[in-house]
N, C-alpha and C positions, 0 to 999 in steps of 0.2 A: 891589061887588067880590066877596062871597062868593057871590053868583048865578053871576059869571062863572064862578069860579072851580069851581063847583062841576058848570056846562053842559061848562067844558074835561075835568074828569076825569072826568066823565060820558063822552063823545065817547073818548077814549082810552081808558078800559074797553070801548065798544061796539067798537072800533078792535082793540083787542088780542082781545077774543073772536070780533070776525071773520075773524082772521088766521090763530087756532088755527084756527076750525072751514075755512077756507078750503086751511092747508096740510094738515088730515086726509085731506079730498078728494083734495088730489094725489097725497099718500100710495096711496090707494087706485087713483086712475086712470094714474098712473106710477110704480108699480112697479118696486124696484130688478130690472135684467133679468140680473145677477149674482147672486153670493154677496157674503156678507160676510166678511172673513177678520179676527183681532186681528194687530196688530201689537205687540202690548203695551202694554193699557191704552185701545186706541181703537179702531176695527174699517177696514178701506178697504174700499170695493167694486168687485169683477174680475167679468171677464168673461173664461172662459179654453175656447177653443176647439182642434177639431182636436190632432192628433198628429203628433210628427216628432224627429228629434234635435239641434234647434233652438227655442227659444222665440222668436216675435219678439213683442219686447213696446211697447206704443203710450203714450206719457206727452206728455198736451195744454201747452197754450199755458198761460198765466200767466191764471189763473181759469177756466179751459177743462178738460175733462174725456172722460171715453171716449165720448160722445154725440158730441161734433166731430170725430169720425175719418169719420162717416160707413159707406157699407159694407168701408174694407179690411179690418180686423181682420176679417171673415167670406171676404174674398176671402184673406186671406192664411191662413187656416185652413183652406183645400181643400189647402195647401203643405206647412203644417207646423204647431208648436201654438202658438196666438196667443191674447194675453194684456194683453186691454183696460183700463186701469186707472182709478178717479181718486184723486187725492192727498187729505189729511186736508182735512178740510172744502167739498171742491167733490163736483160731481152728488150720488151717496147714501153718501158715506163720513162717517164721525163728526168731527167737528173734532180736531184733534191739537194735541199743547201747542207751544208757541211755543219759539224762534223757527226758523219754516215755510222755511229757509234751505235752500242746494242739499244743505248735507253732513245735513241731517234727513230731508230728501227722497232720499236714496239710500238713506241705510241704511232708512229704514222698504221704500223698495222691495226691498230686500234679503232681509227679514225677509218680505216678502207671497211672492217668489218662491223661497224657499226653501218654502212650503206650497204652490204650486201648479205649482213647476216645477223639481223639487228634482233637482240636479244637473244638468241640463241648460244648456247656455251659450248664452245670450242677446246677439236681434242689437236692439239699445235706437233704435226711432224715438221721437222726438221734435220737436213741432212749437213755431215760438218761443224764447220764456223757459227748455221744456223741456232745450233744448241744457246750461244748467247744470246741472241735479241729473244729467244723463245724464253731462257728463265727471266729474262729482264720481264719478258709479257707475265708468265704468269707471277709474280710478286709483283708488279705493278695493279692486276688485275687478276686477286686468284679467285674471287666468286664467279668469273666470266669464263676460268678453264677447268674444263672438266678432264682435262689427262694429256699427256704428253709422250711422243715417240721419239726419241733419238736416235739416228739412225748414224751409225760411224760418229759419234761427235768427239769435237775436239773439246777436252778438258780445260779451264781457261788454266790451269797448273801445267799443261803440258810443255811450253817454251820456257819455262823456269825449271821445270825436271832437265831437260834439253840442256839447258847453259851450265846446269850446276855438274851435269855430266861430260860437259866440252864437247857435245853434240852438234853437230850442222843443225840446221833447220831447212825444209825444201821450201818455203816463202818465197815467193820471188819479189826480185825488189820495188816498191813501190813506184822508184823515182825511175829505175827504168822502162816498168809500166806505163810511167810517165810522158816518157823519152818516146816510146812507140806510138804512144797516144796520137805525138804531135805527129810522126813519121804517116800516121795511119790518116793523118786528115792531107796530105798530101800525094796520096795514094799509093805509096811506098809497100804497105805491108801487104795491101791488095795484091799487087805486082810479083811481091817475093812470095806467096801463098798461090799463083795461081794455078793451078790442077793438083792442089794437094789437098786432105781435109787434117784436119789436124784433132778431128772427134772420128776416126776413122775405126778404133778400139773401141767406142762406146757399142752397148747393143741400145740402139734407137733405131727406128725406120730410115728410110732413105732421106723422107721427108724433115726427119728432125734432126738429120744430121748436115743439112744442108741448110735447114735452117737456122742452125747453131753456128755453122760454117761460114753465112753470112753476118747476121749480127755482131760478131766475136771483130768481123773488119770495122765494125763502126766504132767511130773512136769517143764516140758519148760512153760507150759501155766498158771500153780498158780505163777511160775517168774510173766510172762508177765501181770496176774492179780496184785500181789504184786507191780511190776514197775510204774502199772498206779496210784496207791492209792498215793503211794511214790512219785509220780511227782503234785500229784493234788494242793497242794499249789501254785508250781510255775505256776500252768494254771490258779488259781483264780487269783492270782499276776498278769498276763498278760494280762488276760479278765477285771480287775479292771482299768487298765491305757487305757483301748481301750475309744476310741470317735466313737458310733455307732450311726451314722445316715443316713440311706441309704431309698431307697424305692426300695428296693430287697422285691419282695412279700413274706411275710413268715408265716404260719400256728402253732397255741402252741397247741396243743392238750395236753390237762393234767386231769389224773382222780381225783376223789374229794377222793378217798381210793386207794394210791399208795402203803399205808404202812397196809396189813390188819392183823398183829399181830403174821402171822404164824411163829411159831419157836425163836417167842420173847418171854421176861420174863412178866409173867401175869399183873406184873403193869410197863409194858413199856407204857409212856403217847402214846398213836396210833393216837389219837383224834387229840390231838395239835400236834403233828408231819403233820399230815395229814391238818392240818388246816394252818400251816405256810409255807406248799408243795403250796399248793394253792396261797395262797397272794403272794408267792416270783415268783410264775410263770408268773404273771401280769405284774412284769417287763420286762418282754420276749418282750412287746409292744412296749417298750420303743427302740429296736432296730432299728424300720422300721418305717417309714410313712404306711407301707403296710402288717403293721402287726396284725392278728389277733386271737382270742383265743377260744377254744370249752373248755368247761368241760363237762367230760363224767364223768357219773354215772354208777355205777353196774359193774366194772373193776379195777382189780389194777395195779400195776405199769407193767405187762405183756399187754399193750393196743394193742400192734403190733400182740397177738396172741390171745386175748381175744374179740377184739372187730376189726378184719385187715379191715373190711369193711368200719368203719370211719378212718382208715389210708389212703385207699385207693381212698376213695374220697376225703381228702384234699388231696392229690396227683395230681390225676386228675386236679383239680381245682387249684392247682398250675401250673401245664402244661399249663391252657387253658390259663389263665392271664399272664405266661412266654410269651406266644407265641403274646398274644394282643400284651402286650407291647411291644415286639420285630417289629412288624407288622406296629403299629403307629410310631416308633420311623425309621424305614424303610424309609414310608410314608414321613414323618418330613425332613429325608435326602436326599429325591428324590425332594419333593418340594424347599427347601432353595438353590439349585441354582436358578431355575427359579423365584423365587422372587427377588433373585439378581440381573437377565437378564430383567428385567419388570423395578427394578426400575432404572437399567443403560441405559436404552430407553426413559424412563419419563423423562430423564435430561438429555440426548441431541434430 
């Protein structure tokens, strides 16, 4: 028994120092392509391009990070100034203390965009899960957003539509997230992944799938995926008690096949999971006087890399309508003295 025992922590020491010397390497051959900024006490890493009187800023999927945007944030920085993120503990930002919920997740973006985009009003695309810490941002802070993209977002109704239907849900589970975490800092998950990519489906470069390919082994960042699933109650919680009604211009882009079956069990419902994706996305309207909704066909829940050309035009077209309304509401405040001076003349 004390042979075994002694070949197992042997193996988990060799496991763990290959793990170290394995994530040094990536360290070195993926390179954070940003800065680091503090938030207080933990650092995120941006990526902030271009100039304009506009920030439009990109916040990923739920374990997803500035790497899955692919090239907009560079396309949208020939426009104006773009400002690629990821949140506390995914791609190369430091992990952040708990709990990873939407209302932690705005003000820490709050905190990063007042150093890299200070004063400027931000138009907040977000793909996913993202949709929550972005409404928590603009009701926490609606003078500072000037519009909003949602690209595929998940409704925070949608996992109660889900239950009330006796539907699965594709989540995966936290605690077993968990379970790999730990496997992954012993180099276990390196080992069982190697020569495979598992973003092999995504359309990104060689380069960013490789760089995905690595990161996703470092076990700071299946935490920082785990953390968000773990907090996502208390963000539906939060998003439940909000009174949204704003006329912040805002864009839903959602596909009619988010979910297309890959690496599901043959009889996971796709159909009616995909069909109550849709209806729940409808409420996304319900936000804004100024909101409105595309459904794209022939894409699934990857729309940001599958289809970035209609991301990018409700982009743009967020910009241009940001900036009317800025323009008129300008106008509004240059005239309303002199309407005042006119009618304090009429009466004497």
């Amino acid at each position: 028994m004390s042979t075994l025992l002694i070949v197992l922590v042997s193996l988990a020491a060799l496991g763990w120092l290959y793990e170290r010397w394995a994530r040094a390497r990536d360290r070195r051959n993926f390179a954070a392509p940003g800065r680091m900024i503090d938030v207080g006490g933990h650092r995120l890493h941006v990526r902030s391009a271009g100039e304009g009187d506009l920030a439009v800023v990109f916040e990923g999927d739920e374990g997803a990070w500035s790497t899955h945007w692919g090239r907009l944030p560079e396309d949208v920085s020939s426009v104006t100034h773009s400002v690629a993120y990821d949140r506390a503990g995914l791609g190369w930002s430091d992990a952040g203390p708990p709990p990873r919920d939407a209302e932690t997740v705005a003000r820490e973006l709050h905190q990063l965009l007042a150093r890299v985009a200070p004063g400027v009003p931000v138009v907040l695309v977000g793909h996913g899960t993202a949709a929550h810490s972005l409404r928590a941002y603009a009701h926490r802070y609606p003078f500072e957003t000037a519009g909003i993209v949602l690209v595929d977002p998940l409704h925070d109704g949608f996992i109660d539509r889900l239950q009330r239907e006796q539907l699965p849900t594709a989540t995966p589970s936290p605690a077993l997230m968990r379970i790999w975490s730990i496997c992954a800092s012993f180099g276990l998950v390196r080992l069982l992944r190697t020569g495979r990519s598992t973003n092999a489906a995504l359309r990104v470069t060689e380069r960013q799938r490789a760089t995905l390919d690595a990161l996703e082994l470092d076990p700071r960042v299946r935490r920082g995926a785990a953390d968000e699933i773990v907090a996502e109650a208390a963000s539906l919680d939060y998003l439940g008690r909000l009174n949204e009604s704003t006329d912040i211009p805002v864009r839903v882009i959602t596909s009619t096949e988010t979910l297309t079956g890959t690496e599901l069990p043959a009889d996971f419902p796709v159909s009616d999971y995909n069909r109550i994706w849709i209806e729940e996305s409808e409420r996304f309207l319900e936000i804004s006087k100024r909101a409105e909704r595309l459904l794209v066909e022939g894409s699934g829940h990857q729309l940001q890399l599958e289809r970035p050309e209609v991301v990018l035009e409700a982009i743009l077209d967020i910009i241009d309508e940001a900036r009317r309304l800025q323009a008129e509401s300008e106008e509004e405040a240059a005239a309303a003295p002199m309407g005042a001076q006119l009618a304090v003349e009429e009466r004497t």
